[in-house]
KEBA-530916 format. One record per atom (N, C-alpha, C): y, z, x; residue in three letters. Coordinates in steps of 0.2 Angstrom, whole numbers, plus 5000, padded with zeros to 4 digits. Layout:
% residues N
YZXAla ...
END
This chain:
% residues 138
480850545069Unk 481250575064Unk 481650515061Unk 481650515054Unk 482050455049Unk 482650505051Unk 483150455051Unk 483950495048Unk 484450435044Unk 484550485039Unk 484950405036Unk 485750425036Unk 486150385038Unk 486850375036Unk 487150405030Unk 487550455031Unk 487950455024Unk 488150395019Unk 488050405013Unk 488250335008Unk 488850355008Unk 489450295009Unk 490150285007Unk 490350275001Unk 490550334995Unk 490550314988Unk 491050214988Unk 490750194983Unk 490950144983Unk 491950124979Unk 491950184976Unk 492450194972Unk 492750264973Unk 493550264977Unk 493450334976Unk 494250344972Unk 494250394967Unk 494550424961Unk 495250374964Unk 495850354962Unk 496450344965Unk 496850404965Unk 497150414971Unk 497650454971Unk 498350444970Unk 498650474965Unk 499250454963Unk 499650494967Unk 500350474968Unk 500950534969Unk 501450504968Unk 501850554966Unk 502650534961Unk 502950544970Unk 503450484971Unk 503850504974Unk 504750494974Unk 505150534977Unk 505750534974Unk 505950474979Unk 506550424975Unk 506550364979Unk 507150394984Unk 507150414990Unk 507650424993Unk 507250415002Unk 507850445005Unk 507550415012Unk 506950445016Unk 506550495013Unk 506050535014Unk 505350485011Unk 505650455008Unk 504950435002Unk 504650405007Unk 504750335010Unk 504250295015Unk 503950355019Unk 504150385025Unk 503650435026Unk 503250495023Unk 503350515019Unk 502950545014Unk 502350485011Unk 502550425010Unk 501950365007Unk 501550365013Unk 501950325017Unk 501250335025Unk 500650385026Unk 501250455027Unk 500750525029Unk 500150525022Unk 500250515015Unk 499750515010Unk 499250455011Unk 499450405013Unk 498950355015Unk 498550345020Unk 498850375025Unk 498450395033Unk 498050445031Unk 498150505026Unk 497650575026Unk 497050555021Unk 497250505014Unk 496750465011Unk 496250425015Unk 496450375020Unk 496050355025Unk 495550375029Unk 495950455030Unk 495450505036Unk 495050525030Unk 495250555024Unk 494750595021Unk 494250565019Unk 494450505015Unk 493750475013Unk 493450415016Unk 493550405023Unk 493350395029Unk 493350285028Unk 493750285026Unk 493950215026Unk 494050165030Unk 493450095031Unk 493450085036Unk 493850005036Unk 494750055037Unk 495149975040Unk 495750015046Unk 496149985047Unk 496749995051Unk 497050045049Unk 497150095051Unk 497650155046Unk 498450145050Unk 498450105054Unk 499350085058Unk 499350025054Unk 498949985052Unk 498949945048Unk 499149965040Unk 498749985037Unk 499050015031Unk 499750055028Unk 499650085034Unk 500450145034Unk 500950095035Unk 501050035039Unk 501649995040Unk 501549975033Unk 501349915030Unk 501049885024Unk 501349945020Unk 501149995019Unk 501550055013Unk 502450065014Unk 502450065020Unk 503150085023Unk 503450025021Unk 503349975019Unk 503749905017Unk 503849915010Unk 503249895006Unk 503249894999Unk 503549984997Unk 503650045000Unk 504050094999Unk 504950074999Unk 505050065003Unk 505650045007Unk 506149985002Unk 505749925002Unk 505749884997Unk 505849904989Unk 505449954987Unk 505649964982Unk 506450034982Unk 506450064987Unk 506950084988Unk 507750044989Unk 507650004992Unk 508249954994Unk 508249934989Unk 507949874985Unk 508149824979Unk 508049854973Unk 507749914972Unk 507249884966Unk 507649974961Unk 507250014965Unk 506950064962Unk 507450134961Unk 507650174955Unk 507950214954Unk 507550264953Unk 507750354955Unk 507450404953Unk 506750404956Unk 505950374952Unk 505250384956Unk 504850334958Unk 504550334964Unk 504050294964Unk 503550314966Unk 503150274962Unk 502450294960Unk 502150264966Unk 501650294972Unk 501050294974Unk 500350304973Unk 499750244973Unk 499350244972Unk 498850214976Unk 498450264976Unk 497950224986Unk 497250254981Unk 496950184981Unk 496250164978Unk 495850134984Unk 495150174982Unk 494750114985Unk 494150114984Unk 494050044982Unk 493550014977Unk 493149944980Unk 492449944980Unk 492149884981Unk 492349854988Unk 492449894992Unk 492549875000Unk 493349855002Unk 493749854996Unk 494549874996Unk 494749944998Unk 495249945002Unk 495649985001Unk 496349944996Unk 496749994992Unk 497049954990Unk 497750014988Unk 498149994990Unk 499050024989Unk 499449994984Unk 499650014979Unk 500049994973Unk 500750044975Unk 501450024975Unk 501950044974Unk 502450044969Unk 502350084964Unk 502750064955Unk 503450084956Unk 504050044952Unk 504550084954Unk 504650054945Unk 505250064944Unk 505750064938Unk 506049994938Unk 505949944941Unk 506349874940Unk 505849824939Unk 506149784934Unk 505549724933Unk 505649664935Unk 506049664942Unk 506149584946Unk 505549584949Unk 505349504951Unk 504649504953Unk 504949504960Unk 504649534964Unk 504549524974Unk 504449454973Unk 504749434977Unk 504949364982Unk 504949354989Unk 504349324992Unk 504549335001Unk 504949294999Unk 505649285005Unk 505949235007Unk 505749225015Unk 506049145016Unk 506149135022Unk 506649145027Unk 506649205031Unk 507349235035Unk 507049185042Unk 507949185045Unk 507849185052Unk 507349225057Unk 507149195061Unk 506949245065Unk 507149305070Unk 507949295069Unk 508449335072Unk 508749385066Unk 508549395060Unk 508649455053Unk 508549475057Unk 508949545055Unk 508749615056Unk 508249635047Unk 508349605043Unk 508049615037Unk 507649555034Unk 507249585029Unk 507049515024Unk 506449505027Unk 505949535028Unk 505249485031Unk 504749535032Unk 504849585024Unk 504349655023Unk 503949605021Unk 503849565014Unk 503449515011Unk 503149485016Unk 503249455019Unk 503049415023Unk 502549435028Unk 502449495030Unk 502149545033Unk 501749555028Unk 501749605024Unk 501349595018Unk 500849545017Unk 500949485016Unk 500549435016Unk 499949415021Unk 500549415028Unk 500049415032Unk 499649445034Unk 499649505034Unk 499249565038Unk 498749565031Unk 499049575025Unk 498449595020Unk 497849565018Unk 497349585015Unk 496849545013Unk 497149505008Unk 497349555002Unk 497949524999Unk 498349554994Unk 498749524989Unk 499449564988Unk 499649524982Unk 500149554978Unk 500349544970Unk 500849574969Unk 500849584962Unk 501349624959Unk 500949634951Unk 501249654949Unk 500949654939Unk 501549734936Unk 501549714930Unk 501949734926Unk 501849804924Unk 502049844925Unk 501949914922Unk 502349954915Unk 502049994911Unk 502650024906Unk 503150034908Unk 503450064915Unk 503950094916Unk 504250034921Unk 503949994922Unk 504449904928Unk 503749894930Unk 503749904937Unk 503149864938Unk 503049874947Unk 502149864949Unk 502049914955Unk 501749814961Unk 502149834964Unk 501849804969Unk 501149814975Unk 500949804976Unk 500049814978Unk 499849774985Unk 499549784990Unk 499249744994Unk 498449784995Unk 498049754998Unk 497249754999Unk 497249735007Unk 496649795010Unk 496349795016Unk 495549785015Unk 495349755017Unk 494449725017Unk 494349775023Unk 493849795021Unk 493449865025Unk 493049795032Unk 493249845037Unk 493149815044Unk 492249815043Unk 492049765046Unk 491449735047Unk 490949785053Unk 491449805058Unk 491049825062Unk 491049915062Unk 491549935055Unk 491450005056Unk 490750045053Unk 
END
């Protein structure tokens, strides 16, 4: 007997959500990126992603953001891919912290764990983003 594997749409719809910028917001971004991940069965690190979201959420909380942020979990062409929009138009800058910060080394994380990562301009400020390459062996 043939059986074939379900096809993994290649693109799926993105999921927006408006989120209020206060101390709820990072876990509310997490839990909407972990249930994204289960549903449409995406194959990367979902403790990976959730930290990665929790940073750029936080981030835009802490510097940046008034009133909402905007979440967006895309996934396209073997990307997963996370965009955090907030209300300011300073570009994200890793710095180089000590190793002994208690802060300043969400970018940097970012960079390293992500496939990859940016910012770009929005009508309301501007949404920072990072990408996860779909695991090879899932």
């Amino acid at each position: 007997m043939d059986t074939m594997a379900p096809i993994r749409p290649t693109v799926q719809r993105p999921h927006r959500i408006a989120l209020s910028a206060g101390p709820a917001a990072a876990a509310e971004a997490r839990r909407q990126v972990r249930a994204a991940i289960c549903a449409w069965g995406v194959p990367v690190d979902p403790d990976v992603a959730v930290l990665l979201t929790s940073e750029l959420v936080t981030n835009a909380i802490r510097h940046e953001a008034s009133g909402t942020i905007m979440l967006t979990i895309t996934c396209i062409c073997g990307l997963l891919r996370v965009d955090v929009g907030d209300t300011s138009r300073c570009v994200p800058v890793p710095v180089n912290t000590p190793a002994d910060a208690e802060a300043g080394r969400g970018l940097m994380l970012v960079a390293g764990l992500s496939t990859d990562w940016g910012y770009h301009q929005t009508p309301s400020g501007k949404a920072v983003y990072f990408t996860l390459a779909f695991e090879a062996d899932a």
